[in-house]
N, C-alpha and C positions, 0 to 999 in steps of 0.2 A: 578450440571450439567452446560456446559459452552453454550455458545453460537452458536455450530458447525456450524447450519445452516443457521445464518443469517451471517456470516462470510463466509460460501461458496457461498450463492451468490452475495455477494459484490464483492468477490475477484477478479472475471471475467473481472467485470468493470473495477477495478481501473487497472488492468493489462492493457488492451486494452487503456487505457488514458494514460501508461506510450507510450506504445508503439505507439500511434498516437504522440504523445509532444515531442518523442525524437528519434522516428525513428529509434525501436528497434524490433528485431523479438520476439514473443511470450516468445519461450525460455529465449530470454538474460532478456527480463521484467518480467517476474516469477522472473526469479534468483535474479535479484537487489533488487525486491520489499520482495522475503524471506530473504533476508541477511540485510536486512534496520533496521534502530531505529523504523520506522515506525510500520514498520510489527509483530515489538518484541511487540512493546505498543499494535498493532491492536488485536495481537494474548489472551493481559493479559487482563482475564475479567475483572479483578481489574481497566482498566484504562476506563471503560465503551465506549471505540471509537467503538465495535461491534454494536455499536447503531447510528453511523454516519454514512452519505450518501459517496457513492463511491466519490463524487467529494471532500467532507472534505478530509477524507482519503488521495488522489491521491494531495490535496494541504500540505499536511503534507508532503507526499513522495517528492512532486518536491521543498518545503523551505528545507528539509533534504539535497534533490540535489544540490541544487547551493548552502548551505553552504559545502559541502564536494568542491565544484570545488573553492570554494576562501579560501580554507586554503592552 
């Protein structure tokens, strides 16, 4: 059995930190943060981050961010 539900309510969080940091509406930070490297690890029980605070998380997404913007 995975993690479902400590994973739904992280997710709330780190959504609203994308969107407070970058000044993105709900919609467009949902989408980046399920299309992210981030989001693939957060999702693999295997990578144990279901078990990290929304702010770990939300700092993986935003090191992921600014290396995508300096390639």
């Amino acid at each position: 059995m995975g993690h479902e539900l400590i994973k739904a309510t992280v997710i709330p969080d780190v959504v609203k930190m994308i969107q407070d940091e970058y000044g993105m509406s709900e919609d467009e930070a949902l989408e980046r943060f399920f299309k992210s490297v981030t989001y693939l690890n957060y999702d693999d029980d295997e990578t144990g981050l279901y078990g990290q605070s929304a702010l770990h998380i939300f700092s993986l997404f935003a090191r992921e961010h600014i290396n995508l913007q300096c390639q």
